[in-house]
C-alpha positions as CSV (number, residue, x, y, z in Angstrom):
1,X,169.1,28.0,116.7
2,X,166.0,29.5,118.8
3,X,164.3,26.4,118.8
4,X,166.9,24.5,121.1
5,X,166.5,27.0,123.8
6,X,164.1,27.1,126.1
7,X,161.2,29.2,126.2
8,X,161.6,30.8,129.8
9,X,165.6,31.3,128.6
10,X,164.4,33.4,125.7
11,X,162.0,35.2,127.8
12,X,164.0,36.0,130.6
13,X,167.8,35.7,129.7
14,X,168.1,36.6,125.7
15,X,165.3,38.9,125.1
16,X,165.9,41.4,127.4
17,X,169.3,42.2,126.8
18,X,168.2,42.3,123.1
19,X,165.7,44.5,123.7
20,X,168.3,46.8,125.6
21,X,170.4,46.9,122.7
22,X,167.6,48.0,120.7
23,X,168.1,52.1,122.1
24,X,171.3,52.1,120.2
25,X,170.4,53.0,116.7
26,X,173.3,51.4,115.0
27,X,173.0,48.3,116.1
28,X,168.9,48.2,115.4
29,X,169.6,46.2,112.1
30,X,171.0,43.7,113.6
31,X,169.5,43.4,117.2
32,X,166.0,43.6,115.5
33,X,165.9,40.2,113.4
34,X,166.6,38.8,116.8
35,X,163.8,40.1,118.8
36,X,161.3,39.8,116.2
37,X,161.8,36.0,115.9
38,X,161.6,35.4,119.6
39,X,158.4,38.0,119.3
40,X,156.8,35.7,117.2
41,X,157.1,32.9,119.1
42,X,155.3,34.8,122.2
43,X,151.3,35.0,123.0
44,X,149.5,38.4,123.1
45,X,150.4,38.7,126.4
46,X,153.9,38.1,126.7
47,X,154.3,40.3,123.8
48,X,152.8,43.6,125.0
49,X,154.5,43.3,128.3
50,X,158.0,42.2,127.2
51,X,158.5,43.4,123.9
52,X,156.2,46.0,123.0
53,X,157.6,48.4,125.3
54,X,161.1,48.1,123.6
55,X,159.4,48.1,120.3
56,X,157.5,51.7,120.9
57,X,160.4,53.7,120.7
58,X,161.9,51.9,117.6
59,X,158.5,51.8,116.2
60,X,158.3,56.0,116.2
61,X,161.8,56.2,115.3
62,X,163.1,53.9,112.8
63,X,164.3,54.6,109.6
64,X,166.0,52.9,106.6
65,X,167.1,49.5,107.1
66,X,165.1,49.4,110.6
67,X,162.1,50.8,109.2
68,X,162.3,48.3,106.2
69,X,162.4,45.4,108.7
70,X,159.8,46.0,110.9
71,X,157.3,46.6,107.4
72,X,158.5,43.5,106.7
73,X,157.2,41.9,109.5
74,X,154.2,44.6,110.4
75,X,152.0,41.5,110.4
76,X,153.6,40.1,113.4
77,X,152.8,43.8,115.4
78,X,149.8,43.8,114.0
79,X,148.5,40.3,115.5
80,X,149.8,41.1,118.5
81,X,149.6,44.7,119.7
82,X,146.3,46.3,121.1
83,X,144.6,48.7,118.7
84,X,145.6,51.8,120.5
85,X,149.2,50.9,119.7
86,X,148.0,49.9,116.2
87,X,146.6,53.5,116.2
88,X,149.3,55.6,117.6
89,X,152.8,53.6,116.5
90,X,152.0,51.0,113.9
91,X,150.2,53.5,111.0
92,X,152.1,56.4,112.0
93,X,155.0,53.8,110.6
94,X,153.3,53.1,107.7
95,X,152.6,56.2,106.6
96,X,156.5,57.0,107.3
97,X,157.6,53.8,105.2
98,X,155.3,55.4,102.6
99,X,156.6,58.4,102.1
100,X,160.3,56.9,102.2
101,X,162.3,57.6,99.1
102,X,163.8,54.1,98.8
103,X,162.1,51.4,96.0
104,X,162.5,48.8,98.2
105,X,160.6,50.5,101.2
106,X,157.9,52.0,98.9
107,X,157.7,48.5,97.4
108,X,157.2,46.6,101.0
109,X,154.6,48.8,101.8
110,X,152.5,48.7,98.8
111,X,152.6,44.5,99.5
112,X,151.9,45.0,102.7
113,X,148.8,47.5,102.9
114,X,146.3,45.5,101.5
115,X,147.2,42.6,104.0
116,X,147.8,44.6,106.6
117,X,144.3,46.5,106.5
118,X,142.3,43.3,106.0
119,X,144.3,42.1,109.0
120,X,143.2,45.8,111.0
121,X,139.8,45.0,109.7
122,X,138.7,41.8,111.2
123,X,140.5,42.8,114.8
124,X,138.7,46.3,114.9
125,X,135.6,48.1,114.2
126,X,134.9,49.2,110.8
127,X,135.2,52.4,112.2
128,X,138.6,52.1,112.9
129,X,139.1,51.0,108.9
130,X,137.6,54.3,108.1
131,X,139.0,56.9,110.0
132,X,142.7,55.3,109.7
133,X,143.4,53.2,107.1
134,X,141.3,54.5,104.1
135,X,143.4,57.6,104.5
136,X,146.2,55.8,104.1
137,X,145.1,53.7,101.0
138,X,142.8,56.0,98.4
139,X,146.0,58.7,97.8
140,X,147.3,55.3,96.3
141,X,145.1,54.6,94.0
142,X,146.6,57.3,92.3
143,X,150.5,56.2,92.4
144,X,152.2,55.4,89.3
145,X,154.1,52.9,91.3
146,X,150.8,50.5,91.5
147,X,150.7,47.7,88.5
148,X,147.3,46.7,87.7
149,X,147.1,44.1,89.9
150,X,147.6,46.1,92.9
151,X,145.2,48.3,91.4
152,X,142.8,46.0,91.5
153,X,143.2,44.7,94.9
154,X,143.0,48.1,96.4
155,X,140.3,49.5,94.6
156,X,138.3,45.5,95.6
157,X,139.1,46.4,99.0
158,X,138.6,49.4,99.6
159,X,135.1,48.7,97.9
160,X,134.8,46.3,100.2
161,X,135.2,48.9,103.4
162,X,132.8,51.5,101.7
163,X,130.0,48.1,101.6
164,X,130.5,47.7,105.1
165,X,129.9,51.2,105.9
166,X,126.5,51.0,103.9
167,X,125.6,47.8,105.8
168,X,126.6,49.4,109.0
169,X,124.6,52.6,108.3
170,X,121.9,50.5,106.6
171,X,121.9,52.3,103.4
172,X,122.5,50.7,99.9
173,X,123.4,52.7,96.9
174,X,123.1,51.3,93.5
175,X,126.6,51.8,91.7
176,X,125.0,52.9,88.5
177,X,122.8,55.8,90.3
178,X,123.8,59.7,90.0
């Protein structure tokens, strides 16, 4: 159905009645879907000046069906938002979605991370990997939720940050020294 409207309509006449509709909480589940299609079809730019702003608020706030949706499609925040709203809405999130008592939310998240942080990694500074994401990722090396496949691709990548920070520092360990 999006795709027979025009862009400018989108912009201008749907999404920001949408994006109004997005302060009442009840209605996020279903005003969300909406916005985040339309958000995908915008460039950086349009993005952080027409949706982001509407997004900030949901993005500290949501919960349950909201906060399942927008983990769902973190990728599409991700790709688009500025690493200082990366920083201070889109991990704080993350780390809410992770400490969320439903399956299916826990479940999201653990698919997502990996993605996600490899994604954060090639927009930002190694740095940025380090002081935010790791954090997020080596306390789950210990869930019992992880099978052994998303053992294995945590434990690769976050093997993979800790090789950059040697490169970066120009130091190399061995792994088999003491």
């Amino acid at each position: 159905m999006w795709k027979d409207f025009d862009a400018r309509i989108l912009r201008y006449k749907v999404l920001p009645p949408l994006c109004a509709e997005l302060r009442n909480m009840v209605m996020q589940p279903m005003i969300l879907p909406m916005v985040l299609k339309i958000a995908d079809s915008q460039d950086k730019v349009d993005f952080k000046t027409s949706t982001l702003p509407a997004l900030v608020p949901v993005l500290s706030t949501a919960a349950g069906e909201t906060l399942l949706l927008l983990v769902k499609h973190a990728e599409l925040v991700v790709n688009k938002a500025s690493h200082e709203h990366l920083v201070s809405h889109v991990l704080p999130m993350l780390v809410r979605a992770y400490d969320d008592t439903d399956v299916r939310m826990q479940e999201e998240v653990l698919k997502k991370t990996v993605s996600l942080a490899t994604k954060l990694d090639s927009q930002h500074e190694i740095d940025f990997v380090v002081e935010h994401v790791l954090p997020l990722l080596v306390p789950l090396l210990l869930a019992q939720q992880l099978n052994v496949q998303q053992f294995a691709k945590y434990m690769s990548f976050i093997k993979s940050i800790l090789r950059k920070v040697e490169e970066k520092k120009g130091i190399t360990t061995n792994d088999g020294s003491t």
